[in-house]
N, C-alpha and C positions, 0 to 999 in steps of 0.2 A: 459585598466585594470590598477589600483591602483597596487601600489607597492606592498602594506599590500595582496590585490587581487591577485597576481602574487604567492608570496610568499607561499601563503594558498595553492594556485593550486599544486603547485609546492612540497607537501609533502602531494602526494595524488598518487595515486596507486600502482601496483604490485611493481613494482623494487624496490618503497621508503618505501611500509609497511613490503618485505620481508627481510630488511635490517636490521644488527644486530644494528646499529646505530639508527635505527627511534622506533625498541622494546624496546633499550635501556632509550629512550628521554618518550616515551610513557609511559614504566612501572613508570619510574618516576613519571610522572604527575600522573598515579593511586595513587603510594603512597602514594603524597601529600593529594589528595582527600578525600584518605581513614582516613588521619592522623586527615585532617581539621574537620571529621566525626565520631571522636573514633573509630574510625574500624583499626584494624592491619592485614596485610598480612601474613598467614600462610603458603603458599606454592609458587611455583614458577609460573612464569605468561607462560600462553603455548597461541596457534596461529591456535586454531580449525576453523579457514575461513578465506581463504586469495581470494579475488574474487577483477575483473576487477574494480569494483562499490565500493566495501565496505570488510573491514577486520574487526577482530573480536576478542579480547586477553580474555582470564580467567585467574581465580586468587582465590582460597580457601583465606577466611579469618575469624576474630572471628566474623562475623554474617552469616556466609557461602559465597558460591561461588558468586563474582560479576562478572560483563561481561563490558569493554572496548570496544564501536563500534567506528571507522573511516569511517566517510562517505566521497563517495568519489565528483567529482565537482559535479555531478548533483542534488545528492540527499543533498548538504549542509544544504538545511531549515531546515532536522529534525531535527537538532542541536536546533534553534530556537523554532520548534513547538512542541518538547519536553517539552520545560519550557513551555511555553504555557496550552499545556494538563495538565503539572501538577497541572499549577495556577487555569483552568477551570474548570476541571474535574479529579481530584486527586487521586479517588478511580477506574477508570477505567483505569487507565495506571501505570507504573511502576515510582516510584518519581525516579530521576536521581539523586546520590549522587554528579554527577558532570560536569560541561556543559565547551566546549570549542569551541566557535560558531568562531571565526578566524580558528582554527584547524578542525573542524569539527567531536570532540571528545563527546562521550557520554557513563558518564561509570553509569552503572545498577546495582542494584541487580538482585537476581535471583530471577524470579516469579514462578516457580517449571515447571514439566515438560506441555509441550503444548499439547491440544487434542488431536490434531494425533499421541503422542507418547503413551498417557494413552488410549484410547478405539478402539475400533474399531465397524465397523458393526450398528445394532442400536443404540448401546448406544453412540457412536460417535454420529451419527445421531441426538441423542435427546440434547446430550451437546449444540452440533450447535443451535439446533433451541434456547435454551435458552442464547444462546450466540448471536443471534441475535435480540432477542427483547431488551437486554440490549448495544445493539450499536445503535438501531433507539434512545432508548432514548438519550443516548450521542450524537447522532447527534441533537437531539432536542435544547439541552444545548448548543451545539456550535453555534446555527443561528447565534446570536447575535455578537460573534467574527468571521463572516468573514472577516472585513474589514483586521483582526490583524493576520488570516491565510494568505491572501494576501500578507501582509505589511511582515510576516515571509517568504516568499518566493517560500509558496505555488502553485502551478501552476491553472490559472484559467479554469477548463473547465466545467465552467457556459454554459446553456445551449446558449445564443446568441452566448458565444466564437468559439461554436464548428463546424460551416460551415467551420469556419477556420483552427481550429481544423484538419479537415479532410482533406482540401487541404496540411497543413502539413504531415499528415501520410501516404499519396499519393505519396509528393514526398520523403520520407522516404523510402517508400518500394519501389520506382521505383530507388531508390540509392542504395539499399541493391540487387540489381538482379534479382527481383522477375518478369521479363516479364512482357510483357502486359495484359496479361488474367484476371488478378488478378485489375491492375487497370480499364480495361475498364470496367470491372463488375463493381466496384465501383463510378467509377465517374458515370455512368449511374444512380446511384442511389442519386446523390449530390441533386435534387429536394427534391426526397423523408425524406433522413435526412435532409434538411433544414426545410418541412414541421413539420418532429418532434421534431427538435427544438423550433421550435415556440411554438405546443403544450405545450412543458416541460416549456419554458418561460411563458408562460400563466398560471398555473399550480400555486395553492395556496400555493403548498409546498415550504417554501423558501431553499435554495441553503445551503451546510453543507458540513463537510469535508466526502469526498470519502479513505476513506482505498486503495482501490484500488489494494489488497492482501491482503483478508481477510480470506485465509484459515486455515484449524485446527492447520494449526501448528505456525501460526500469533497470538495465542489467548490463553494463560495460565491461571490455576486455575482447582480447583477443584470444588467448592458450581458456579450453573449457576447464581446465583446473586452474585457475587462476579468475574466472568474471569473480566484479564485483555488482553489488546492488547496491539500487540508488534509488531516493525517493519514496523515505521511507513513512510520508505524510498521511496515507490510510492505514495503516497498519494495527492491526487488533491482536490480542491474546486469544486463542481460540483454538479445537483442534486442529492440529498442524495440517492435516493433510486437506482442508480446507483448501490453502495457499497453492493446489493445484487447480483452481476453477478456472482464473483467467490464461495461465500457460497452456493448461492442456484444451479449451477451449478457444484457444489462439494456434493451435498446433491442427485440431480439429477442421477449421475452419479453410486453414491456410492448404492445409492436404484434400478438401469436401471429401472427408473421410467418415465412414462411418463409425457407431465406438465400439465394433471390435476388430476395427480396422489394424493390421501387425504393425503396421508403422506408429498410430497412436498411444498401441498398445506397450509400444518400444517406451516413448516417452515415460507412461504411468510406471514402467516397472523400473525405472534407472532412477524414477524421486524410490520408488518405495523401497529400493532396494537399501536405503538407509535405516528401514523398521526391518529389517530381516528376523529380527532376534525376539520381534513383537508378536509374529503370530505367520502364518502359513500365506503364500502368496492370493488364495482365493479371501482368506478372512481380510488381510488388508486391504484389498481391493473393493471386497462388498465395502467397508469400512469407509475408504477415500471415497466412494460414490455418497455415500450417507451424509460426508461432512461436505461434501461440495454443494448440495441439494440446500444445508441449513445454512452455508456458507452466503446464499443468495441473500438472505437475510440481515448480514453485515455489511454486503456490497451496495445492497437497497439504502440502507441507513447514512453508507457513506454518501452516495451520491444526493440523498436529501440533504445532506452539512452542506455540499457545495451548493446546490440549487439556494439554499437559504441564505449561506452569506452572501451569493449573488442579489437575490430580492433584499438582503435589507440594505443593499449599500446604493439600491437602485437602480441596478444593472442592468440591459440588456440578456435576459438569454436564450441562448439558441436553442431550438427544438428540440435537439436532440439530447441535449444535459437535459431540460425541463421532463423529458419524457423516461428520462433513465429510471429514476426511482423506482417510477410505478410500472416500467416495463419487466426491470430487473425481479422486484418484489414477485409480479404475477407469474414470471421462471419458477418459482419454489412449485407451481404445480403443472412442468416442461414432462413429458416422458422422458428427455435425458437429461441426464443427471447435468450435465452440462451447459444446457441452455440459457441464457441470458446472461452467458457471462461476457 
């Protein structure tokens, strides 16, 4: 590891972001931001998320409340694929008034409150679906800059990656205590997702950034042509349609609908109606079920990043992160495609 590399790591979690020293050094760097931006600081900067991965500052000022993220070693890219999104696709993400990719700082406006805090019930329900045909398109838009999501530091779990992929999250959850049960089901199944990888590889839709947490509360606005996304700290390169496991899985769940339920079924076709030009509505469908199923695969993986920088900073954690990995992992062998998300 470089010096500069050392350094960076090294003013990166619990103990350094809860310190009056590192809010002190931080809020600075807001001010300047703000200053370099015309924007003044009205009120005082306060610390509503302090987490293993990633902290959080606010700050009222004259164009209203901006937000301060610190990412922590794992999720450093979205420093990079911040500026990125904004240079790509501008009006789908939030512009960052200020990027600190050695620091791994990122300070935002506010995009107002996120779905899940403004509706609930149907109307939640119909936000999503139109919140999802306006990310297949954004994925459309991003084909072209894979190479420059990669080069940002994106994690690849393109569909060849992911035999490999899986052999990681195996020994992940066999590190984290999860027993055998859990892995002999899965490895028993390493033929089967190798077979569906190939299909995904095969498969006309080319490769696009995966959200990878794309729930209601990842997605702000109010007009469904207009949300944006936020929080873009798991986010992999993979097949696109992957990025439907936790939406439509959250749509699922919220409706206790089965999946060929018309109202779920609403949701699946307003993302895929972005691939129309890709192949026949029954092919992209079998297709979106394939990469949701290997999709669990990069969900598992992520949620081991978090479990791990919680254990090595010392942290307390709760059951239900510590159990995500290996519950999420042992989904890739759910009857629905859906499951564990």
């Amino acid at each position: 590891m470089t010096s500069a590399a050392a350094e960076s790591d090294a003013g990166r979690g619990i103990a350094t972001w809860g310190s009056a020293r590192w809010r002190r050094v931080a809020t600075a760097w807001l001010d300047e931001r703000l200053a370099a931006a015309g924007v003044e600081r009205t009120g005082e900067v306060t610390q509503p998320h302090l987490r293993p991965w990633a902290t959080v500052l606010r700050a009222d000022t004259t164009r209203g409340p901006v937000w301060l993220k610190a990412t922590g070693s794992g999720t450093a890219f979205e420093t990079p694929l911040y500026e990125l999104l904004a240079r790509t696709v501008p009006d789908r993400v939030l512009t960052p008034i200020g990027l600190d990719a050695r620091r791994g700082w990122i300070l935002l406006p506010d995009g107002g409150p996120p779905l899940g805090e403004r509706l609930e019930g149907a109307e939640l329900v119909d936000a999503l679906v139109g919140a999802l045909a306006r990310y297949g398109r954004l994925q459309r838009e991003l084909e072209p800059a894979v190479d420059d999501l990669l080069a940002a530091g994106v994690a690849d779990m393109r569909p060849a990656a992911m035999p490999r992929r899986l052999d990681e999250a195996l020994a992940a959850v066999a590190g984290d205590g999860a027993g055998d049960e859990v892995g002999r089901r899965v490895v028993a199944m390493r033929p089967t997702v190798a077979g569906w990888c190939e299909r995904l590889a095969a498969s006309p839709v080319p490769a696009s950034l995966d959200h990878n947490d794309l729930h209601p509360w990842n997605i702000l606005g109010e007009a469904p042509d207009r949300v944006r996304y936020y929080d873009w700290g798991d986010s992999v390169v993979a097949h696109p349609f992957a990025a439907t496991l936790v939406p439509l899985g959250f749509v699922q769940r919220g409706l206790d609908a089965a999946l060929d339920d018309p109202r779920l079924l609403r949701a699946r076709d307003a993302y895929l109606d972005a691939f129309d030009d890709l192949g026949s509505r029954a092919e992209l469908a079998e297709t979106l079920e394939l990469a949701c199923r290997v999709g669990k695969v990069a969900r598992a993986l992520t949620w081991h990043r978090a479990v791990r920088s919680a254990r090595e900073q010392g942290e307390e954690i709760e059951p239900y992160y510590a159990a995500a990995p290996r519950q999420t992992l042992a989904a890739v062998g759910d009857d629905s495609y859906l499951g564990g998300a």
